[in-house]
gemmi code that builds the backbone of each chain (N, CA, C; Angstrom):
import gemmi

chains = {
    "A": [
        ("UNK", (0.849, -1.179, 0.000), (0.000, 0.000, 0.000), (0.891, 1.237, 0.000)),
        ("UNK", (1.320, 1.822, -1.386), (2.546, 2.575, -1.416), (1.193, 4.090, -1.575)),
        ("UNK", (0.513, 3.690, -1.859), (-0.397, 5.302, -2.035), (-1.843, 5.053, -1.464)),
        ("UNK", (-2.520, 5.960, -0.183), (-3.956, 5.683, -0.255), (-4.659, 5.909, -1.372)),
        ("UNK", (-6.313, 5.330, -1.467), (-6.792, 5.549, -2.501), (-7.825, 7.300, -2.133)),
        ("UNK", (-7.981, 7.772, -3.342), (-8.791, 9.252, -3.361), (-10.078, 9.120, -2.529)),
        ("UNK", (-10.278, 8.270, -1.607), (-11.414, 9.059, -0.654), (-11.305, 8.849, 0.327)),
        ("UNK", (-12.195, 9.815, 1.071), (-12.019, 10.022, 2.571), (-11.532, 8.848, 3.807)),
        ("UNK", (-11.129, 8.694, 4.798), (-10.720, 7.549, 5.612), (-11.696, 8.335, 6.697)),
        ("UNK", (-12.687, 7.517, 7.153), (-13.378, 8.185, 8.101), (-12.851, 7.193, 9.727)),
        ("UNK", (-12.548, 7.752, 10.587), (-11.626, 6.977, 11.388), (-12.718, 6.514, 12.841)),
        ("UNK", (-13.922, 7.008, 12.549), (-15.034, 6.411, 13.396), (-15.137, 4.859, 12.733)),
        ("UNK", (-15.671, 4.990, 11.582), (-16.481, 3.865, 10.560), (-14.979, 3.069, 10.719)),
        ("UNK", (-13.932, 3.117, 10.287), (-12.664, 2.241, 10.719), (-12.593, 1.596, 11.750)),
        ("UNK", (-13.061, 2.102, 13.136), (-13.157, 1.812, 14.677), (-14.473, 0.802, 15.022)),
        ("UNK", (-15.284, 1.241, 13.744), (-16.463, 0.415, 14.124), (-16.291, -0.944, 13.684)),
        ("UNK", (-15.395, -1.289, 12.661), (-15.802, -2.457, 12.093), (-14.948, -3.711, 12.686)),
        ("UNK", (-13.952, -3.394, 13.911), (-13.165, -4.640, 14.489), (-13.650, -4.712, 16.238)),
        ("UNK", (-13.156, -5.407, 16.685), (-13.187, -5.273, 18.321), (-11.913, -6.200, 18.400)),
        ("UNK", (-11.603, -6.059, 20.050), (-10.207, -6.011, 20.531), (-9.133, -4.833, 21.094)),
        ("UNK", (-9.111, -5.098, 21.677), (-8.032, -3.751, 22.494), (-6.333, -4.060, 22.172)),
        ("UNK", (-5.814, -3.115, 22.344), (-4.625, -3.151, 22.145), (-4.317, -3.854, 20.224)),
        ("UNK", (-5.033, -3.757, 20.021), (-4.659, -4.591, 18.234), (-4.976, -3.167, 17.313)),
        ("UNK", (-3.960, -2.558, 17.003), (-3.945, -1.290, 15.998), (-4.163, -2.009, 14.756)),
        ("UNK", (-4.754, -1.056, 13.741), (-5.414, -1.671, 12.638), (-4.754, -0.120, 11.411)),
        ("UNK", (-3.847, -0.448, 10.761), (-4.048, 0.346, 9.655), (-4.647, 1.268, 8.946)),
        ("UNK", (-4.613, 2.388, 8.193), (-6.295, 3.119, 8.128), (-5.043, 4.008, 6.533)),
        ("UNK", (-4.046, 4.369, 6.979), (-3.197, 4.919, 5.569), (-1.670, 4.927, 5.936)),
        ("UNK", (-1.088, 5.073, 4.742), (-0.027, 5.486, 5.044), (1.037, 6.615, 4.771)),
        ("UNK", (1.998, 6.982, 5.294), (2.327, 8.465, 5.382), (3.584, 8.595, 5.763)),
        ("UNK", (4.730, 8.464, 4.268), (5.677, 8.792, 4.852), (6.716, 7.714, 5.477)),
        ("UNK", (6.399, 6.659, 5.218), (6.910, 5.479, 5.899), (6.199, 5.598, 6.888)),
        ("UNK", (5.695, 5.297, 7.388), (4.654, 5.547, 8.297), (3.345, 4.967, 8.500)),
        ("UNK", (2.506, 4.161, 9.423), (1.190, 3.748, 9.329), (0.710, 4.550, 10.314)),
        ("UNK", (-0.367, 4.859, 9.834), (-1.124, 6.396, 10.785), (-2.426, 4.662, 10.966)),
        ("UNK", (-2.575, 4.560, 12.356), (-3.195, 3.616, 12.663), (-4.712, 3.798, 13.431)),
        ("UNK", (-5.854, 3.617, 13.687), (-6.892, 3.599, 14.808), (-6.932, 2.508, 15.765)),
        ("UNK", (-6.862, 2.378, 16.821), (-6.939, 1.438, 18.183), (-7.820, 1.660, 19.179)),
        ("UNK", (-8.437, 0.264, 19.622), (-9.204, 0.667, 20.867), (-8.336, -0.264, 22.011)),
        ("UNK", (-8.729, 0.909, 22.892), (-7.637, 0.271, 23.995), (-8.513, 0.119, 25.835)),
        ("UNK", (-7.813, -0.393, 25.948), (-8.533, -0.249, 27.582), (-8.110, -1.106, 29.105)),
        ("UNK", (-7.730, -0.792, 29.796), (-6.694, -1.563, 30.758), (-5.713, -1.094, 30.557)),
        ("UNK", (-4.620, -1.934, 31.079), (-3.152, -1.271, 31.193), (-1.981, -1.963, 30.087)),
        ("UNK", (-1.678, -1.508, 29.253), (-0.445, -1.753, 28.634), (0.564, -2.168, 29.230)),
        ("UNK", (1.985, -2.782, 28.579), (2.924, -2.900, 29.431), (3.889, -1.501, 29.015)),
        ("UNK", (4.761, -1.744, 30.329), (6.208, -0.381, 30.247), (6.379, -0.888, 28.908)),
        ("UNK", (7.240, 0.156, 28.026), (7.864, -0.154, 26.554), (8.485, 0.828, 26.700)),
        ("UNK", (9.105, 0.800, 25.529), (10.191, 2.432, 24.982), (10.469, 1.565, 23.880)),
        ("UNK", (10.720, 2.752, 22.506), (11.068, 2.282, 21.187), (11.876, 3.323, 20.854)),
        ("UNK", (13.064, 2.527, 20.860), (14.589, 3.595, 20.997), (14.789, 4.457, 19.294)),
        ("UNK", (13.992, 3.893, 18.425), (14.439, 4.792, 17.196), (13.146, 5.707, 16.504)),
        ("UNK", (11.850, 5.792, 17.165), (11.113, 6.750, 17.016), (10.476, 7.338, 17.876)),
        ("UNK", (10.101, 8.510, 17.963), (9.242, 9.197, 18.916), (7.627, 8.136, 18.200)),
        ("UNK", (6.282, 8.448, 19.545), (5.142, 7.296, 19.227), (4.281, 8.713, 20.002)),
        ("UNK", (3.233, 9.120, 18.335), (2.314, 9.571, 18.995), (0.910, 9.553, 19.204)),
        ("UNK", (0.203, 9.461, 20.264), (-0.968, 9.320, 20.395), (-2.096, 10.148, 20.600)),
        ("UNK", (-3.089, 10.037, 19.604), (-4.404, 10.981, 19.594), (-5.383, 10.925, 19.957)),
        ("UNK", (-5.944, 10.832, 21.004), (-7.271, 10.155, 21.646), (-8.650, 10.715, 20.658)),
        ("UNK", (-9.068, 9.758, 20.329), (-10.542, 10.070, 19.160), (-11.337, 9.880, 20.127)),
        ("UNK", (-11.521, 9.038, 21.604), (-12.508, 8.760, 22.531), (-12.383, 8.461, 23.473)),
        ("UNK", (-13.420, 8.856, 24.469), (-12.474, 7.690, 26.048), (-11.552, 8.953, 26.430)),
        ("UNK", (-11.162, 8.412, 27.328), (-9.677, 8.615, 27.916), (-8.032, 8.154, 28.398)),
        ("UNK", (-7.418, 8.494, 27.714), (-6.009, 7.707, 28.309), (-5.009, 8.548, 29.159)),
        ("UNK", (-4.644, 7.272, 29.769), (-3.350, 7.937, 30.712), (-2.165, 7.686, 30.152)),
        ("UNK", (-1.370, 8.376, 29.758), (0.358, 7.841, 29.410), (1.344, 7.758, 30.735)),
        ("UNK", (1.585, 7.302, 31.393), (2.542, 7.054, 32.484), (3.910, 6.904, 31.899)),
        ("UNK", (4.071, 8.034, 32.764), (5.697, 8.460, 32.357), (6.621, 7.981, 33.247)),
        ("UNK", (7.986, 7.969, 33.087), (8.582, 7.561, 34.608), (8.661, 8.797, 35.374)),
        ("UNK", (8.627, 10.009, 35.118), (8.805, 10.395, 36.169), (7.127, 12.025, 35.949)),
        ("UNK", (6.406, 11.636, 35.315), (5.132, 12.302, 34.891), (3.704, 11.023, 34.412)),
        ("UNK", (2.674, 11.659, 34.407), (1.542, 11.247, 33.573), (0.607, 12.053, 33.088)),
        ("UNK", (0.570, 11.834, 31.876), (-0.253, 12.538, 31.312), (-1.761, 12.471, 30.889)),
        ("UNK", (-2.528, 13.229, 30.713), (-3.865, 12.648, 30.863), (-4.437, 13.217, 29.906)),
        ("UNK", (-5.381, 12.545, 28.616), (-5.347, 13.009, 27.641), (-6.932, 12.487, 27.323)),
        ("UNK", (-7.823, 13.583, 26.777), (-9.205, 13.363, 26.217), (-9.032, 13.544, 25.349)),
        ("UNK", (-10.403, 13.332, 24.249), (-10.886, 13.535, 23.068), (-10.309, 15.029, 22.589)),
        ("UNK", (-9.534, 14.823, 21.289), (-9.237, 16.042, 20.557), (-7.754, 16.111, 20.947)),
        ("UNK", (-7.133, 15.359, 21.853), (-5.874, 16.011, 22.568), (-4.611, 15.067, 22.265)),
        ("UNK", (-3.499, 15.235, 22.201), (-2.117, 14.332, 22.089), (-1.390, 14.944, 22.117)),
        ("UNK", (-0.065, 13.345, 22.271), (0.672, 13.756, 22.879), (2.380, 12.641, 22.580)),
        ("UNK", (3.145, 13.076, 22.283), (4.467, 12.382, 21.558), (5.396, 12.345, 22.620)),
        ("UNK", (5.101, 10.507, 22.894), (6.473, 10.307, 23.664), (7.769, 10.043, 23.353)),
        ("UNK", (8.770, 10.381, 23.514), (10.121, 10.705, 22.808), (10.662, 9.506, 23.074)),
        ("UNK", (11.544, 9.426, 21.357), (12.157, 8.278, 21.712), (13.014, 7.720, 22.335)),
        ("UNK", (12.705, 6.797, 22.693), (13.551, 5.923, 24.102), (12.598, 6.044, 25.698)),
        ("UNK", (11.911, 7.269, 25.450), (11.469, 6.854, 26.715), (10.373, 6.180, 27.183)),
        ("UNK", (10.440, 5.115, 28.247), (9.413, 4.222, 28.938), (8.404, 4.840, 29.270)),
        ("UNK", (7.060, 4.400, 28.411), (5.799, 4.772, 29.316), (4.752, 3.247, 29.008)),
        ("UNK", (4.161, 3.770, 29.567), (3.009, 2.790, 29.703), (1.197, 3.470, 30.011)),
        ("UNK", (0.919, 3.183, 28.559), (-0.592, 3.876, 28.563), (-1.765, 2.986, 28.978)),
        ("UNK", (-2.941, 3.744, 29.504), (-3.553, 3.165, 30.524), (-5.297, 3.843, 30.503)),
        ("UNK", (-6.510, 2.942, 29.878), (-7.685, 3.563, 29.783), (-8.318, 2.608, 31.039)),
        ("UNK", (-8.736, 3.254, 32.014), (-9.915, 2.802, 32.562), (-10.938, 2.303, 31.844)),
        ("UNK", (-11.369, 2.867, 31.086), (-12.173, 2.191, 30.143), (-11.947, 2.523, 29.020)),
        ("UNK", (-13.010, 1.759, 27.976), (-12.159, 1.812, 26.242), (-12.209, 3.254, 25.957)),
        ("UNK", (-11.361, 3.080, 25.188), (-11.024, 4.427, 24.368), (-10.017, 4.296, 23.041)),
        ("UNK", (-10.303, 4.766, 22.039), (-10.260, 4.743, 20.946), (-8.907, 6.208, 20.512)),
        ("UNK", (-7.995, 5.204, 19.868), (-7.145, 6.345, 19.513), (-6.488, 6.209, 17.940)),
        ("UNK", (-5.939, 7.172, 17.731), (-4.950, 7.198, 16.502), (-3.874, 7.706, 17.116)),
        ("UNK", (-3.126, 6.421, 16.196), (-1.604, 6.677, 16.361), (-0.728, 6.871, 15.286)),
        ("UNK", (0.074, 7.152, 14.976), (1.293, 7.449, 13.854), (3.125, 6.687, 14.497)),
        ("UNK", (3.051, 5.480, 14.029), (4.356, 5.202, 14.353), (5.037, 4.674, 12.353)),
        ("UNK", (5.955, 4.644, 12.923), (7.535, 4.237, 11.513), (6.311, 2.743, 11.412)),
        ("UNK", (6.739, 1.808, 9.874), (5.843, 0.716, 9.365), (6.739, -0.181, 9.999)),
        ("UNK", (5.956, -0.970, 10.709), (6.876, -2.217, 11.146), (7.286, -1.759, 12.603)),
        ("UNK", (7.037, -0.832, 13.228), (7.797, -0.684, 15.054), (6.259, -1.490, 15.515)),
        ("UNK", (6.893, -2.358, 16.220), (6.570, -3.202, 17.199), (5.593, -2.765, 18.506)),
        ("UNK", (4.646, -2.593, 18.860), (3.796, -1.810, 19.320), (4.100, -2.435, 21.115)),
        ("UNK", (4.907, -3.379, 21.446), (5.459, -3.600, 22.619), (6.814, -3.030, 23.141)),
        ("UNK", (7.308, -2.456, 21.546), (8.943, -2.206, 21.625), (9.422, -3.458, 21.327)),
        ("UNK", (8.968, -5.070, 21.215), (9.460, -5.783, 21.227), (9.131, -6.922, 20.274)),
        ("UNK", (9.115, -6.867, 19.173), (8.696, -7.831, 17.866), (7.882, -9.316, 18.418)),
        ("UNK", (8.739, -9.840, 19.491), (8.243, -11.025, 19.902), (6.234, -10.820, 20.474)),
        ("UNK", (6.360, -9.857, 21.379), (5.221, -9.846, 21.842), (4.506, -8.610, 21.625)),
        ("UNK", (5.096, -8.253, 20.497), (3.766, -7.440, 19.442), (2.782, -7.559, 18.759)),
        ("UNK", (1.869, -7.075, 18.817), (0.640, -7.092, 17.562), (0.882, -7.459, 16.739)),
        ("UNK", (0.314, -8.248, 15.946), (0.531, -8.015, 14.074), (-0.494, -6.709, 13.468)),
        ("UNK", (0.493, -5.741, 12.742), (-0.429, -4.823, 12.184), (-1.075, -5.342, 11.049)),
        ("UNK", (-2.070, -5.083, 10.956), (-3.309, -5.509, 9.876), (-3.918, -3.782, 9.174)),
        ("UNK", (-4.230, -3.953, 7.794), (-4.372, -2.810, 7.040), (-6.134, -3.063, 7.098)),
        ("UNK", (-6.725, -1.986, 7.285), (-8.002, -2.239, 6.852), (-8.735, -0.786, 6.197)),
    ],
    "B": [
        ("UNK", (12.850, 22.593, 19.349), (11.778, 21.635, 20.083), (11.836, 20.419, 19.845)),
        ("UNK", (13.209, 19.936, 20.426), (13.244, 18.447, 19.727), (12.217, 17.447, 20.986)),
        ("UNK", (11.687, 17.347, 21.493), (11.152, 17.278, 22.351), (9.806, 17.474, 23.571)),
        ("UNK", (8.722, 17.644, 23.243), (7.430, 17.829, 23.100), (7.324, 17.818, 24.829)),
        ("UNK", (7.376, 18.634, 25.467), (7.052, 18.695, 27.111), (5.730, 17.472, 27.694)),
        ("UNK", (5.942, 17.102, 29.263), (4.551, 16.237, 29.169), (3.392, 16.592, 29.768)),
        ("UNK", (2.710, 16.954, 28.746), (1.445, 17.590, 28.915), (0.986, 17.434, 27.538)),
        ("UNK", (-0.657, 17.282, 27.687), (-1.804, 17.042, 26.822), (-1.272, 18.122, 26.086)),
        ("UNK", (-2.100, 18.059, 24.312), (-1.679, 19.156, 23.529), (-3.277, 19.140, 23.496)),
        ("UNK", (-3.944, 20.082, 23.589), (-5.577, 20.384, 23.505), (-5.447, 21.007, 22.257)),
        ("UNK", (-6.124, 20.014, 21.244), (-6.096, 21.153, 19.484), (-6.966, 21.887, 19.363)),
        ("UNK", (-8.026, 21.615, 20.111), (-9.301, 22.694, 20.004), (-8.406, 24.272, 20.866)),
        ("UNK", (-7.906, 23.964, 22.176), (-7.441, 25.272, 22.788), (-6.163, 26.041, 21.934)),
        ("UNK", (-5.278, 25.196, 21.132), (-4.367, 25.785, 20.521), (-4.850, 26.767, 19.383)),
        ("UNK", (-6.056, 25.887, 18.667), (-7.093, 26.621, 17.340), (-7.553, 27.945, 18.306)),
        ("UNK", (-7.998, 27.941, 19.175), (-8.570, 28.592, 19.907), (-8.298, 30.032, 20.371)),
        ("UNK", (-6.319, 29.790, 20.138), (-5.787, 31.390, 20.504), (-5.054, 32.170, 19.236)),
        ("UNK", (-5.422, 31.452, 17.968), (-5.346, 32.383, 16.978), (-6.105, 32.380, 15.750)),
        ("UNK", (-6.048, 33.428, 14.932), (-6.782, 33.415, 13.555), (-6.450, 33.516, 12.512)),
        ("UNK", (-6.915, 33.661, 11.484), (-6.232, 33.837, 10.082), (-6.124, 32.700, 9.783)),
        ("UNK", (-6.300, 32.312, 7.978), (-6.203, 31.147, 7.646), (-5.225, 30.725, 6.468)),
        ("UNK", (-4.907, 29.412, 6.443), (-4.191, 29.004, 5.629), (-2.223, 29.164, 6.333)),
        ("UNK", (-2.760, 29.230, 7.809), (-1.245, 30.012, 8.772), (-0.670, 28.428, 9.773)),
        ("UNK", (-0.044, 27.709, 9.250), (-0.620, 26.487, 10.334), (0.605, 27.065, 11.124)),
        ("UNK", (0.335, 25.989, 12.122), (0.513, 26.744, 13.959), (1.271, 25.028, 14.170)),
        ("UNK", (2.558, 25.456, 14.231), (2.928, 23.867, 15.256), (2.977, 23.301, 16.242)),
        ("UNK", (2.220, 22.107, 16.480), (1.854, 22.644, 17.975), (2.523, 21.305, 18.124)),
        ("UNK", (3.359, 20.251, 18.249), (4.331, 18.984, 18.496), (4.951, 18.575, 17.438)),
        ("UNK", (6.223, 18.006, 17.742), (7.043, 17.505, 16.425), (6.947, 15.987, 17.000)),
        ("UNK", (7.372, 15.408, 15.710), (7.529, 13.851, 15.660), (8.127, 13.447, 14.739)),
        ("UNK", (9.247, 12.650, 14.808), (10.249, 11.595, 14.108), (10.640, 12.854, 12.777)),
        ("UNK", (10.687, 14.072, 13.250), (11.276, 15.035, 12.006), (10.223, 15.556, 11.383)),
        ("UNK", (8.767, 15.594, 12.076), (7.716, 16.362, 11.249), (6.957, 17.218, 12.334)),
        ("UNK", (6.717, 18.292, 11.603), (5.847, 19.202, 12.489), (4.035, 18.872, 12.530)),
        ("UNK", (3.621, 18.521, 13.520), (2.347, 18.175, 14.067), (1.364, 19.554, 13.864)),
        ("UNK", (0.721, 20.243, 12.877), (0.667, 21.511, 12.769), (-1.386, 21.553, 12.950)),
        ("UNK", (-1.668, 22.442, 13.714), (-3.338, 22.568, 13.475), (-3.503, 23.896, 12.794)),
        ("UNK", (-4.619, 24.261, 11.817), (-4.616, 25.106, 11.031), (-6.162, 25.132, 10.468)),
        ("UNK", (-6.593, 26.938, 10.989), (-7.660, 27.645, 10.490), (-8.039, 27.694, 8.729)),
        ("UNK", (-9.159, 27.389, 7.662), (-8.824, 27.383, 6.323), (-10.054, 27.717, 6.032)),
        ("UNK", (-10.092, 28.869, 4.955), (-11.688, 29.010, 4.222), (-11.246, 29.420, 2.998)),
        ("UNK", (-12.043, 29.319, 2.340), (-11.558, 29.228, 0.447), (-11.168, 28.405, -0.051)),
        ("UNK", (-10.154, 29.026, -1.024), (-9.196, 27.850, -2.051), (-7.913, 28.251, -1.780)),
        ("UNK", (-7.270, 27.296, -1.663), (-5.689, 27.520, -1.875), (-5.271, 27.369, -3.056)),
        ("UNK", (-4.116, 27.414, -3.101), (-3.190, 27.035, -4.505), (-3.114, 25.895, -4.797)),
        ("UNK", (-3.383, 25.330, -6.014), (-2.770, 24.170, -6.558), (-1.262, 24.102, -6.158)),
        ("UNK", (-1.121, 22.972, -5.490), (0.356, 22.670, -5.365), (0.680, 21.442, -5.431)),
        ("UNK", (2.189, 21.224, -5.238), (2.393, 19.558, -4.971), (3.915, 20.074, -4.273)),
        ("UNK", (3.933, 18.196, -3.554), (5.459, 18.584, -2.515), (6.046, 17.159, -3.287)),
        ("UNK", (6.984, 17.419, -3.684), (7.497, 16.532, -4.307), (8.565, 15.581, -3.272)),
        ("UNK", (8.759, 15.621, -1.856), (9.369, 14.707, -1.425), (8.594, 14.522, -0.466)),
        ("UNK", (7.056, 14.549, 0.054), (6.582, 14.381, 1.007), (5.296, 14.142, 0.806)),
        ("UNK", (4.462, 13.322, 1.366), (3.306, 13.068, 1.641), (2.365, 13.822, 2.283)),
        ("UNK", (1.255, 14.140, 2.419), (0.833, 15.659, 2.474), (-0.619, 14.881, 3.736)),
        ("UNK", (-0.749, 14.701, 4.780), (-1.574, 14.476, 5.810), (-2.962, 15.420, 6.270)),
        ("UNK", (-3.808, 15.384, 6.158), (-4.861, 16.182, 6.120), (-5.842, 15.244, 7.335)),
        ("UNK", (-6.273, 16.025, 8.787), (-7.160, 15.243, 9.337), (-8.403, 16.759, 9.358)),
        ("UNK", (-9.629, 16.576, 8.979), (-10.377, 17.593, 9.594), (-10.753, 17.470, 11.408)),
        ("UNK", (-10.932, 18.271, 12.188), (-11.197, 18.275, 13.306), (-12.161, 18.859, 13.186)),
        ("UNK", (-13.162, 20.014, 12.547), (-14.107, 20.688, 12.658), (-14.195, 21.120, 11.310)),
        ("UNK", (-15.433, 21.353, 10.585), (-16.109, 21.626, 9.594), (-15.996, 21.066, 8.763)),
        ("UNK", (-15.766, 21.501, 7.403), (-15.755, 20.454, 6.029), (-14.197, 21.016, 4.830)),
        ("UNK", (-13.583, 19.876, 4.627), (-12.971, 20.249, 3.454), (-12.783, 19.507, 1.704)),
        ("UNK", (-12.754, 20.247, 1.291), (-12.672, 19.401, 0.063), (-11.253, 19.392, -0.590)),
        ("UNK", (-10.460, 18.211, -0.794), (-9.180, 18.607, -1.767), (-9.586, 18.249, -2.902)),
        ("UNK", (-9.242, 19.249, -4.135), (-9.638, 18.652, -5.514), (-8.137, 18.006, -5.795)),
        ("UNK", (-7.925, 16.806, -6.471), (-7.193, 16.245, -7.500), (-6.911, 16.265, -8.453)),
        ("UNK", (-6.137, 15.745, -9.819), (-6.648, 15.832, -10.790), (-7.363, 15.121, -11.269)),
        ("UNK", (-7.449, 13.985, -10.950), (-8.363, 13.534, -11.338), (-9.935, 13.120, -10.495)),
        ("UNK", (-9.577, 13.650, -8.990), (-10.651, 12.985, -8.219), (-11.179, 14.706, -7.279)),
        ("UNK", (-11.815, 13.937, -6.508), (-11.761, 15.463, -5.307), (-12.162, 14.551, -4.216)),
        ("UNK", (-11.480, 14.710, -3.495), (-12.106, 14.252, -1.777), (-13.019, 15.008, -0.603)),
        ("UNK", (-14.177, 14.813, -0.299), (-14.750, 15.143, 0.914), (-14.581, 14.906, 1.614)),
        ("UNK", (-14.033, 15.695, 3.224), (-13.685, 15.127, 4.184), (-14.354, 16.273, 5.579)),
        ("UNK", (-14.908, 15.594, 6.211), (-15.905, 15.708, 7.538), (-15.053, 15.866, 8.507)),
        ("UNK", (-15.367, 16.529, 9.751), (-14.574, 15.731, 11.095), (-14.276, 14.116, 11.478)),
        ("UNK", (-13.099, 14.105, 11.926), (-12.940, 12.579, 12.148), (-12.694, 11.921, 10.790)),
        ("UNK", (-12.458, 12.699, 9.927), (-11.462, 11.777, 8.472), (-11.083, 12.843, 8.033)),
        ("UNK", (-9.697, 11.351, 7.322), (-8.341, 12.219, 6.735), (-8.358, 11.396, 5.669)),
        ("UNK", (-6.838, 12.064, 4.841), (-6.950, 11.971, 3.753), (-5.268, 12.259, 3.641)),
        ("UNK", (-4.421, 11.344, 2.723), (-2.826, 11.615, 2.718), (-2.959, 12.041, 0.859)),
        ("UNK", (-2.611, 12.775, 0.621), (-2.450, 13.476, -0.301), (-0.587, 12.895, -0.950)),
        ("UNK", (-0.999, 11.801, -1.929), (0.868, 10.891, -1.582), (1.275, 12.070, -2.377)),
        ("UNK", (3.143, 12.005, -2.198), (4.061, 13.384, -2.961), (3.620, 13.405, -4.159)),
        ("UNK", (3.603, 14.116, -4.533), (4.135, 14.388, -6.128), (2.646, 15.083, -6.595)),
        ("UNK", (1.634, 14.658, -5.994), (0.413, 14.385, -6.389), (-0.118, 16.245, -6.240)),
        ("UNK", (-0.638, 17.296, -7.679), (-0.858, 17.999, -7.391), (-2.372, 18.141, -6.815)),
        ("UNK", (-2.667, 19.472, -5.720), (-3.730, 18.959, -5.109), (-4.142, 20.605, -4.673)),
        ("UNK", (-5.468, 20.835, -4.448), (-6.001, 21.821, -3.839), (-7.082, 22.027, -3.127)),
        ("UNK", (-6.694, 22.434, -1.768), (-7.141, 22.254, -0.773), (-8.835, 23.345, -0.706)),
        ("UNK", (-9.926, 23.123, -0.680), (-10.947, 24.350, -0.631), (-11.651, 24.028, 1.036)),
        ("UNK", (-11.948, 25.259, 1.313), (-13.232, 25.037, 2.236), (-14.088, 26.283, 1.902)),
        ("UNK", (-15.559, 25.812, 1.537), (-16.450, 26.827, 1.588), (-16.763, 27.769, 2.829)),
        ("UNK", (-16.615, 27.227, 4.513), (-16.991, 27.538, 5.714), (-15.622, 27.193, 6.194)),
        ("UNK", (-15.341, 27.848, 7.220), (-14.217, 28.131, 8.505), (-14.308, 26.450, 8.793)),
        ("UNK", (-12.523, 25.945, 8.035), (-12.592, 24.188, 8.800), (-11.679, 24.685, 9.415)),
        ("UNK", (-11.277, 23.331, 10.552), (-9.981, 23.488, 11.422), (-9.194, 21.450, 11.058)),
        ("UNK", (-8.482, 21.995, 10.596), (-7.199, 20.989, 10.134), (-6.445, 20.589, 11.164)),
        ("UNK", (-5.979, 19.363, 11.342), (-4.655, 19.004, 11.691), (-3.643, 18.206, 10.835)),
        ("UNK", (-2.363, 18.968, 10.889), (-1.541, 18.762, 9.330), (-0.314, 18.260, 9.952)),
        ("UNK", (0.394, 16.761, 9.445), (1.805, 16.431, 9.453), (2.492, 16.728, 8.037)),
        ("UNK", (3.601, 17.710, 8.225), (4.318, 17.316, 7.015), (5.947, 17.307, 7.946)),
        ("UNK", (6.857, 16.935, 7.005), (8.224, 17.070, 7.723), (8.579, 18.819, 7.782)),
        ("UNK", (9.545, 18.820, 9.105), (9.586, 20.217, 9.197), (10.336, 20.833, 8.245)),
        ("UNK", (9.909, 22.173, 7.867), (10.316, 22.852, 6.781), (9.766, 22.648, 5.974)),
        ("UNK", (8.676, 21.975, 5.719), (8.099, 21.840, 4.264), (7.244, 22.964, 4.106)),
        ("UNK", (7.473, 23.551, 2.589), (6.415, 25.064, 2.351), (5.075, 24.268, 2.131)),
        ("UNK", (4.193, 25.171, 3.163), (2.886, 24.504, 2.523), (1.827, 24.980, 1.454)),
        ("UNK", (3.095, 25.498, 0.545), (2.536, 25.959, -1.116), (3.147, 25.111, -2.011)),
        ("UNK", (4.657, 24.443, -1.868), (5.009, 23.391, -2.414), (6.347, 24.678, -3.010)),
        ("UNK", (6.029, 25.755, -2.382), (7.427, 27.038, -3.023), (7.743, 27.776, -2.117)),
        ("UNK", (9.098, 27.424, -1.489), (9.554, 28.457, -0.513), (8.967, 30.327, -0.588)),
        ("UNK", (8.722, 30.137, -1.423), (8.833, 31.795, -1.749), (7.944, 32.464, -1.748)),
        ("UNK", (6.935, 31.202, -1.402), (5.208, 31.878, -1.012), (4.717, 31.423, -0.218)),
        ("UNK", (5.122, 30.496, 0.792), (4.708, 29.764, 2.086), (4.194, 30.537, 2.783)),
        ("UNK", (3.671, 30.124, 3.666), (3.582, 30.660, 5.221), (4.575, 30.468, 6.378)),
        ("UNK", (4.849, 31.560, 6.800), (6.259, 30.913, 8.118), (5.370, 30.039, 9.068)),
        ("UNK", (6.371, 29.196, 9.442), (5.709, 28.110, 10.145), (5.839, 28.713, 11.377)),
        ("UNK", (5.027, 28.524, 12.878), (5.466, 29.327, 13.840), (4.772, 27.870, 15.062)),
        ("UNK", (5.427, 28.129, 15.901), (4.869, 27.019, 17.182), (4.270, 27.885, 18.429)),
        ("UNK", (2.963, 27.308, 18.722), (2.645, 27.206, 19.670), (2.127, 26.619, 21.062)),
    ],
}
model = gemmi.Model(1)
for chain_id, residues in chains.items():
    chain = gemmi.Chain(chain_id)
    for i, (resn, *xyz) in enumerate(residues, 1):
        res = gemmi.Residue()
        res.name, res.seqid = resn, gemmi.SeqId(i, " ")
        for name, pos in zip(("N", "CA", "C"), xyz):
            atom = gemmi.Atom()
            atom.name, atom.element = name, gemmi.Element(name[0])
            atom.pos, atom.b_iso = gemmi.Position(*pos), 0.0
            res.add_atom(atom)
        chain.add_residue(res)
    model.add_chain(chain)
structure = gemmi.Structure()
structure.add_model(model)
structure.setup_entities()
C-alpha cells in the first residue's frame, strides 16, 4: 500500500468495524509511516522504542500515558508524543479509541516477539 | 523543540488562541515532522510537494481537496494523505480546522517563496 486511494478515511467507521483492544489496525499510510486507529482499555505494558518518537491521539475515552517520572492525561481532541527511548506505559480505565502514527513495522510492545501483528483495513 | 514537554496538547485550545487562515501553527514535532493545526476558508493554490506526503485530518467543519483527477470530501474525524508528487487543492467553503503532518520545513505551497512561516505554539 505505497499510495492511499482518493477518498475520505473516516476513522469512526474504521473503529467500528473490528473489536479487541490493544490490536492497531491500519487506516493509511504516510511517509513510511502507518497512521493507525486502536481501541484500547486496561493497562499496557512499560515499553520504549529507541528509534522513534510514538504519537498518540485520543478520538474517545480517555487515556493515561505514564511516564517515569510524569503522567499525562489526555481526552478527546488532545495528544501527545512520547520521545524516543522513553518508557511509558498507557492506561484507559475504560475503552477508548485512539490514533496513532508510528515508523511501518515498530513493534507496538517495543518488542517484535510480543507485538501485535499490524493488519491494514 | 526536539522534544514535546509532558502535557496534553488540547487542538481545540491551541485553534482557539489564533486566527487567520491558511497560517498552520505547530503545535508537536515527531520523528522530524511538524504536528501543525490550522484555520482554512476558500481555495488555496494548486500545489504539490514533491518529497513528502501531504496528511490532512479535519477536526471541525468540512474540506474538500480537488485532485486531478478525483476530489475528496472530508468531515470531522477523516483524513486523507495526499501521496508526494500528487498535485492537489485544498478548498473550504466555511471556517474548517485541520490538523496537518508534514516534515519540518516543508512550504505549505510546495514554493519556498510563497509559504507561510511556520510558527509554534
Amino acid at each position: 500500500m505505497s499510495h492511499d486511494p482518493p477518498y475520505a478515511i473516516d476513522l469512526a467507521g474504521k473503529l467500528a468495524g473490528f473489536d479487541g483492544h490493544w490490536q492497531p489496525r491500519t487506516v493509511a499510510t504516510f511517509n513510511g509511516h502507518d497512521v493507525m486507529v486502536v481501541k484500547v482499555q486496561g493497562e499496557f505494558v512499560w515499553h520504549s522504542h529507541d528509534d522513534t518518537d510514538d504519537l498518540f491521539l485520543v478520538l474517545a475515552g480517555r487515556l493515561r500515558i505514564e511516564l517515569p517520572h510524569a503522567v499525562v492525561e489526555l481526552g478527546p481532541g488532545q495528544l501527545f508524543v512520547v520521545p524516543r527511548g522513553m518508557q511509558h506505559r498507557p492506561v484507559a480505565d475504560e475503552e477508548a479509541h485512539l490514533l496513532l502514527i508510528e515508523p511501518t513495522g515498530t513493534p507496538n510492545t517495543g518488542d517484535p516477539a510480543t507485538a501485535a501483528q499490524r493488519r491494514t483495513i
